[in-house]
Steps between C-alpha positions, in 0.01 A plus 500: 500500500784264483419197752855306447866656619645662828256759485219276555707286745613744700125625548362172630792510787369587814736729714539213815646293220723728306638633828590139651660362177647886524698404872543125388683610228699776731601221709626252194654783356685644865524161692505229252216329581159566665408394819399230600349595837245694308473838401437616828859531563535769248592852711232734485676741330603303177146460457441881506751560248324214230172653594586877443710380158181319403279788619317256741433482830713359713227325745402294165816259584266391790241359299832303252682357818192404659439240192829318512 
């Protein structure tokens, strides 16, 4: 088993992570810039639609936002 390259990356990424860099990088892409408020701003709903694109669920953004 290969332990170098995205494979191996993207297995050590927990799903709280890969969903808030996931609405981070909705809201640099969308808005410009992140927020600085937090990501508690971030509607509900745009979080659903990172979490169903990542296969993830949604309630995981909790356990992100709650670290920043």
């Amino acid at each position: 088993m290969d332990t170098r390259g995205p494979t191996a990356a993207r297995a050590k990424r927990a799903s709280p992570n890969r969903l808030g860099w996931a609405v981070q990088w909705g809201c640099v892409r969308m808005l410009g810039f992140c927020p600085t408020e937090g990501l508690s701003v971030v509607p509900y709903a745009v979080v659903r639609f990172a979490a169903e694109q990542l296969a993830v669920e949604a309630g995981e953004f909790a356990v992100k936002a709650a670290c920043h």
